[in-house]
C-alpha positions in Angstrom: 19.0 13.6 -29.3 20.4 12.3 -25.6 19.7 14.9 -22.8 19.6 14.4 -19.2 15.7 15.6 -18.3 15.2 18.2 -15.7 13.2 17.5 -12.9 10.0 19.1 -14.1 10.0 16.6 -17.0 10.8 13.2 -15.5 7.0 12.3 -15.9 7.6 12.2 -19.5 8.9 9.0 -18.5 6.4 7.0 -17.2 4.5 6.0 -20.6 7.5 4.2 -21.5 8.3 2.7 -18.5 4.2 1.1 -18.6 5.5 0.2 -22.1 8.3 -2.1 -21.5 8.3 -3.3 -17.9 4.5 -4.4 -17.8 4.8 -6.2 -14.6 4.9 -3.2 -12.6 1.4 -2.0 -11.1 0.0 1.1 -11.6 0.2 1.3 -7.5 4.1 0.8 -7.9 4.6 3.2 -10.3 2.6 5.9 -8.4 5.2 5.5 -5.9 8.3 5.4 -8.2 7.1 8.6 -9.8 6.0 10.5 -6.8 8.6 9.2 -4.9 11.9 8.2 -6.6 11.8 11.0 -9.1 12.1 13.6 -7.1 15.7 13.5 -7.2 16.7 11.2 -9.5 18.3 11.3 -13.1 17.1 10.5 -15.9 19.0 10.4 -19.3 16.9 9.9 -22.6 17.2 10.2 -26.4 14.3 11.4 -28.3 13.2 11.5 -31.9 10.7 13.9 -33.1 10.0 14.8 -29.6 9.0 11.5 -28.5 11.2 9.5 -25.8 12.0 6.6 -27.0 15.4 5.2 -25.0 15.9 6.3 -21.0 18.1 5.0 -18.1 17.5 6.2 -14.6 19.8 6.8 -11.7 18.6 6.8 -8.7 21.2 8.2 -5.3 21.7 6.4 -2.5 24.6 6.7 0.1 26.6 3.6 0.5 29.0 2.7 3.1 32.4 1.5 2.0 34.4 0.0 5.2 33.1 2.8 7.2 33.3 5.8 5.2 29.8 7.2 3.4 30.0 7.9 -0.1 27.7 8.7 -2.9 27.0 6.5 -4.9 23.7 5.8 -7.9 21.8 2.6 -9.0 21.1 1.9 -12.5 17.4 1.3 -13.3 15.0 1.5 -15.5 17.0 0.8 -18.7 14.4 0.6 -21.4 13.7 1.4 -25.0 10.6 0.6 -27.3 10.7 -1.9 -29.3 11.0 -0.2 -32.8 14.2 1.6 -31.5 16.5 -0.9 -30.6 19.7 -2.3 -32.2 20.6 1.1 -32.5 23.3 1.8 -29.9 21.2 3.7 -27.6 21.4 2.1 -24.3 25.7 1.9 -24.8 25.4 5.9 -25.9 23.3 6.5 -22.3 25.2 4.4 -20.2 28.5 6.1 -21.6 26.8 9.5 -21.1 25.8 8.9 -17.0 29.3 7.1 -16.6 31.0 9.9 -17.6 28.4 11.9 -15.5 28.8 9.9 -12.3 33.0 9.9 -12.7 32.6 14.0 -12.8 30.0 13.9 -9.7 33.0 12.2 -7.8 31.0 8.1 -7.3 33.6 5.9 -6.7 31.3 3.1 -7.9 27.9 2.8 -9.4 25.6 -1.0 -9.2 22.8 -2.4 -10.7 20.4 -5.6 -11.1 20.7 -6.7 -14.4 18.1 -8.2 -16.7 20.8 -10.8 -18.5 24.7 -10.1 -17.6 25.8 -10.1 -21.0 24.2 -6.8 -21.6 26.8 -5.0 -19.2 30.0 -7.0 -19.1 30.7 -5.1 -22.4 30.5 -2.2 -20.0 32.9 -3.7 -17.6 30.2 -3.8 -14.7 30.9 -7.9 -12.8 28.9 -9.3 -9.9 29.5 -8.0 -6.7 26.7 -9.8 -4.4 25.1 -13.1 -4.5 21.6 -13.1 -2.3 20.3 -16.0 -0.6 17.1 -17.0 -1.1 14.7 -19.4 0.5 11.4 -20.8 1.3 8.9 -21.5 4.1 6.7 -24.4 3.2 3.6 -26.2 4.7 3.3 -29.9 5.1 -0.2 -29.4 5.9 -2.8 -26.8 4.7 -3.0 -23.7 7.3 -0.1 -25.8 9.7 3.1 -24.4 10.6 5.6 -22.9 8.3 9.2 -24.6 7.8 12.3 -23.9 6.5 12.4 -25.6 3.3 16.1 -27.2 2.8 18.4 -27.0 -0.1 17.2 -30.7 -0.4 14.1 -29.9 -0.9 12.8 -31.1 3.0 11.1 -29.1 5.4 13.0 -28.1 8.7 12.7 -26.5 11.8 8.8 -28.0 12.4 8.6 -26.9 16.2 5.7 -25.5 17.1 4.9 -21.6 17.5 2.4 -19.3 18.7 0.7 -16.3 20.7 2.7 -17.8 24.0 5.8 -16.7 22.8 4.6 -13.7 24.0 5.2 -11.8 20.2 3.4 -8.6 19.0 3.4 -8.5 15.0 2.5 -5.3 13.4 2.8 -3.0 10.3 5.3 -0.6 10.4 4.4 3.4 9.8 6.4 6.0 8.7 6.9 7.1 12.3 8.5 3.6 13.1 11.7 4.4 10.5 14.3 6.0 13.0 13.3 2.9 15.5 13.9 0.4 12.4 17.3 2.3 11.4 18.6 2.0 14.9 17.7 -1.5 15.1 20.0 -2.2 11.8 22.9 0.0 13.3 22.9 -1.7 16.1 22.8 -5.5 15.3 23.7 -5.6 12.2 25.5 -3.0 10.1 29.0 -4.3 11.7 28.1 -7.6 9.5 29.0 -5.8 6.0 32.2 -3.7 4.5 29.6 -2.3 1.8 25.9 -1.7 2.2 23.5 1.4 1.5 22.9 3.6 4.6 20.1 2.6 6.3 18.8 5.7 8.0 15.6 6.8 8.7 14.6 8.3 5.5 15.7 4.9 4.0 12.8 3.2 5.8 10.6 5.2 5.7 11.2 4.8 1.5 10.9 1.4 2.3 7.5 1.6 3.6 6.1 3.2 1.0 7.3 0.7 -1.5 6.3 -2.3 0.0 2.9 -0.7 0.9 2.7 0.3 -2.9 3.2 -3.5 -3.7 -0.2 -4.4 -1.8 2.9 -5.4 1.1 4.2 -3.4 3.9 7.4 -3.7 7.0 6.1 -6.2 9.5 7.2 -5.7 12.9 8.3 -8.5 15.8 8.3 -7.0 19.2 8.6 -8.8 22.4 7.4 -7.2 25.5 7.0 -4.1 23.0 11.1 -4.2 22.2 11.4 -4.6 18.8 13.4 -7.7 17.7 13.2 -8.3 14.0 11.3 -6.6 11.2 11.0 -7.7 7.0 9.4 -6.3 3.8 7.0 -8.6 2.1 4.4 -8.3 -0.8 1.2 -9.9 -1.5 0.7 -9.2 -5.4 1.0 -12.3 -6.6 1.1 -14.0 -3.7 3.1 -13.4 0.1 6.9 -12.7 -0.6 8.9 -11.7 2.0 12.2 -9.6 1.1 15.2 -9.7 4.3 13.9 -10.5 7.4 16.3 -9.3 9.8 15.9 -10.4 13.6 17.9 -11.0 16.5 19.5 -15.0 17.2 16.8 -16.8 18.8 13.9 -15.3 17.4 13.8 -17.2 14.1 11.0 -18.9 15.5 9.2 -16.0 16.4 9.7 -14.8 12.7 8.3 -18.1 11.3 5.6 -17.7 13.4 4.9 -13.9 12.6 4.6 -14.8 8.4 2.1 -17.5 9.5 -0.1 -14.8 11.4 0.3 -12.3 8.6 -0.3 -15.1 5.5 -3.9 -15.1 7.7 -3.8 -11.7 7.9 -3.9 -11.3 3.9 -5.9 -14.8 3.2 -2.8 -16.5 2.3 -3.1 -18.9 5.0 -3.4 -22.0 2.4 0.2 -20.5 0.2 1.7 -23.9 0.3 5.0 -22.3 -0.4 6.2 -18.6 0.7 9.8 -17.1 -0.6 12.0 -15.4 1.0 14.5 -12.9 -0.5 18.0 -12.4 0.8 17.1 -15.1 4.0 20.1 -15.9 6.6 22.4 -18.2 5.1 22.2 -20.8 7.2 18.2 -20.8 5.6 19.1 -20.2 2.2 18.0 -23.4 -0.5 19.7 -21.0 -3.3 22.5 -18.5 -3.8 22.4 -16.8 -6.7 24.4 -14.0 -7.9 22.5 -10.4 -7.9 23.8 -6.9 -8.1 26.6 -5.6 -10.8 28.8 -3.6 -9.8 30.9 -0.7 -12.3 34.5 1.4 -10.5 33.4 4.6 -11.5 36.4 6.8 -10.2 39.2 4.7 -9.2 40.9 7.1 -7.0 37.8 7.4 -4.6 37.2 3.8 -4.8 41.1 2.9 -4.3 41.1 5.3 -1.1 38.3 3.5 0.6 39.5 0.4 0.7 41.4 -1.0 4.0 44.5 -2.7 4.5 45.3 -5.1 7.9 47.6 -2.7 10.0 49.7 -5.4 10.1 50.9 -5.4 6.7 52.4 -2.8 4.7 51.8 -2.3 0.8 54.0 -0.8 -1.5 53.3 -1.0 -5.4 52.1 0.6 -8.7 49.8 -0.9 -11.7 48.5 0.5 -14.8 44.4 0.3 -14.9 43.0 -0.4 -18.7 39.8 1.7 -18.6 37.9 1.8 -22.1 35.1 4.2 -21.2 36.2 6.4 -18.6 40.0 7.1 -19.9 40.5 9.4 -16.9 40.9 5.5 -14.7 43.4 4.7 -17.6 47.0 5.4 -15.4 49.3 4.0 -13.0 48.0 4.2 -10.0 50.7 3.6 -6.9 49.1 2.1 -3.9 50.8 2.2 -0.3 50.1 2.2 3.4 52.0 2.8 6.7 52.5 0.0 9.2 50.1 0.3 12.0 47.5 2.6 9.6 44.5 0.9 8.0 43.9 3.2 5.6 45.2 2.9 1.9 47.2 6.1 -0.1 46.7 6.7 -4.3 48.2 8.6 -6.1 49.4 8.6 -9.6 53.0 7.8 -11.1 54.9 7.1 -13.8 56.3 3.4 -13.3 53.8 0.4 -12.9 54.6 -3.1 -12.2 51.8 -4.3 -14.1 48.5 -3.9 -16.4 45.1 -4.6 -15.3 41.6 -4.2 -16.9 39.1 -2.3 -14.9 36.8 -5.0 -15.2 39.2 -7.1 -13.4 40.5 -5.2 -10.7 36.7 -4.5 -10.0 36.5 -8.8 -9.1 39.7 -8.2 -7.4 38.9 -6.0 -5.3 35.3 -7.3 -4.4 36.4 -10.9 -3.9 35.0 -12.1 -6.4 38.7 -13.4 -7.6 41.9 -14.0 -6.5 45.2 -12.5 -7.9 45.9 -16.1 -8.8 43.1 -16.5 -10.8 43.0 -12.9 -12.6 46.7 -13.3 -13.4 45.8 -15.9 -15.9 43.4 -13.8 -18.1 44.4 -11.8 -21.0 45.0 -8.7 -21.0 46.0 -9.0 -17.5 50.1 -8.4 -16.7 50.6 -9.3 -12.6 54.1 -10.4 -11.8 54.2 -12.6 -8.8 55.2 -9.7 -6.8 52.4 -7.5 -7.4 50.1 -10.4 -7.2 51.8 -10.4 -3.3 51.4 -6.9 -2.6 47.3 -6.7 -3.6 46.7 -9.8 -2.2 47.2 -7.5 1.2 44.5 -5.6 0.5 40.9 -6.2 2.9 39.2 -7.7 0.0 35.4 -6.3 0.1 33.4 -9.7 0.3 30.7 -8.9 2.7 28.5 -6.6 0.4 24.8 -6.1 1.2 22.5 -4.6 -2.0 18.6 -5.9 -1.2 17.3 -2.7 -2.6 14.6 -3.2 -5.9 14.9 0.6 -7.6 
C-alpha cells in the first residue's frame, strides 16, 4: 500500500534509511530525524505492515529571479533489497509529483545517485558544481590551490599577521551569516534556496552532526567569509564564500583548522562548490523536474527591451495537467512574463526539454533537432528572448 506518513510516524523511517544508505553516521541521522522530519514528507509503500519502499521531500524556499517560491528536494529514495524491480520508486515519485503540482511548486530538484534513474521521469541537470583541492607540497606547509593540471598554485605565504580571527560558528551567528550572503552574494544567482537565518542555523547543525561545523573569517571582528566542512573521513570543506581579496585569508584559515582537528599532515583537502576561477573539476549536480508550468513559466524574466509574443503545446507524460498550449507574452518596457492557456500553438515541446531550455542547459537550436520536438524557426526566435536561468546555486546535501 503507498501512503504519505503523518508526522508522528516518520520515525518508522529510519531502520530503512540505516539499511540502504550505510554511509550515513548514526550522528547524521540523529540530526536528519530530529531535525529534517519535523516538516518533511514522506511517502512509503508497505507490505504486511513493514516499510519497505520511501521517498522524502524535504521544503525549502527557493528564489527564482527574485520572487520566493516553494519549492521540495527529493531525498532519501530507497527500497530494500528484496523489493525492488517492482515499480515502486516510479509509483512514489508519480504519487509526490502529483502531490507537489496540487501544493502549487513550480519545480522540484534532486541529487541523483545515477541520471538514468530519473530521465524517465523527465527530471535533466540544472547545476554543475565546481570542485577543487588545496594540497601540500610539504607535510604541515602551506595549503595551495591545486590546478586543473594537477600543479599547486597560489604558494604565498599566510598567517596570524594578516590580522584573521577563525572561529566556529553558533546558532546565534545565523542572521549575521544570512546577511552576509544577501549582501555579497545573492545578486550572483537567478535561482538559489533562501538563505535566511533559520537556513544557517540548519546548516550548523548538520555540519556539527558530521564531526564538522561553519568556520568563521573575521577581520578586525567584521566578518569576511565563512564555509561548512567535515572531518569524518577526513577535512572537507563545502562552499567557502568570502569577500575578493581574502582568498588568502581562507587558505590560511583551513590550515589553522586542519591543526585544529589533527589533520595538519591531510596531504590533500577538497573543496565542494569552490570559486570557479579555483575549480580542477566541474561536474554536473542537481536535477531538476517543472512541476507546475504555469508558476514556473510566470517566474521567468524577459529583457525589457524585447517583446515576446507566441504559443507552444507542452508534452507532459506524468502530470497531464502541463499537457496544453501555453501562450507566452510580455509588454515592452516590463520584465515580467504573462501565461495563459489557448487554443493555437506554434509548436510541440517535451517537458523534459523545455526544462533544458529554459535552464540553459540548451539552446532552441539544439532542442529543435530532437524528436518529439516541433519549433519552427519563428518560435525558436521568440523563446530565445527569454532570460535563460543559467546562474543556479543548489549546495544543499538533504
Amino acid at each position: 500500500m503507498l501512503r504519505k506518513l503523518k508526522q508522528s510516524e516518520h520515525d518508522r523511517t529510519r531502520r530503512l534509511w540505516e539499511e540502504v544508505f550505510t554511509e550515513d553516521s548514526r550522528a547524521f541521522l540523529d540530526y536528519y530525524y530530529y531535525i529534517k522530519t519535523r516538516d518533511n514528507q514522506i511517502y512509503v509503500i508497505e507490505e504486511d505492515g513493514d516499510i519497505c519502499s520511501m521517498l522524502q521531500l524535504n521544503p525549502y524556499k527557493v528564489i527564482v529571479e527574485g520572487g520566493e517560491f516553494p519549492s521540495a528536494y527529493v531525498v532519501a529514495v530507497a527500497t530494500k533489497a528484496e523489493y525492488r524491480r517492482r515499480g515502486y520508486m516510479g509509483a512514489l515519485l508519480r504519487a509526490s509529483l502529483h502531490d507537489m503540482y496540487e501544493q502549487k511548486l513550480p519545480f522540484t530538484f534532486l541529487m541523483p545517485a545515477a541520471e538514468a534513474i530519473y530521465t524517465p521521469y523527465d527530471f535533466r541537470y540544472i547545476y554543475s558544481q565546481h570542485t577543487g583541492s588545496l594540497v601540500r607540497r610539504k607535510p604541515g606547509g602551506m595549503l595551495c590551490w591545486k590546478s586543473a593540471e594537477g600543479k599547486a598554485s597560489g604558494e604565498k605565504a599566510a598567517g596570524a599577521d594578516l590580522g584573521i580571527q577563525c572561529s566556529d560558528a553558533g546558532l546565534w551567528d545565523a542572521e549575521e551569516m544570512a546577511g552576509f550572503f544577501a549582501e555579497h552574494f545573492a545578486d550572483k544567482y537567478q535561482v538559489c534556496t533562501v538563505r535566511d537565518s533559520a537556513y544557517y542555523q540548519t546548516m550548523v547543525l548538520e555540519q556539527q552532526s558530521e564531526r564538522g561545523g561553519v568556520r568563521l573569517i573575521r577581520e578586525n571582528g567584521v566578518l569576511k567569509g565563512f564555509y561548512a566542512y567535515a572531518g569524518e573521513d577526513g577535512l572537507e570543506i563545502r562552499e567557502p564564500l568570502f569577500l575578493r581579496g581574502y582568498e588568502e585569508a581562507f587558505r590560511w584559515s583551513v590550515r589553522e583548522l586542519a591543526q585544529k582537528c589533527g589533520r595538519q599532515d591531510q596531504e590533500e583537502i577538497h573543496v565542494h562548490a569552490c570559486p570557479a576561477e579555483f575549480s580542477s573539476e566541474e561536474k554536473p549536480l542537481i536535477m531538476a523536474r517543472i512541476i507546475r508550468l504555469s508558476s514556473f513559466l510566470s517566474a521567468l524574466k524577459v529583457p525589457e527591451k524585447e517583446c515576446v509574443d507566441c504559443s507552444f503545446a507542452v508534452i507532459d507524460p506524468l502530470i497531464t495537467e502541463n499537457s496544453r498550449v501555453w501562450k507566452v507574452t510580455s509588454r515592452e518596457g516590463e520584465a515580467k512574463l504573462h501565461v495563459r492557456e489557448t487554443e493555437d500553438s506554434e509548436g510541440v515541446l517535451p517537458v523534459a526539454g523545455l526544462t533544458e531550455l529554459l535552464f540553459g542547459r540548451v539552446t532552441a537550436e539544439e532542442l529543435k533537432t530532437r524528436e518529439g520536438v516541433i519549433m519552427p524557426e519563428r518560435l525558436a526566435g521568440e523563446l530565445a528572448k527569454l532570460t535563460k536561468l543559467t546562474r543556479v546555486c543548489f549546495n544543499e546535501v538533504v
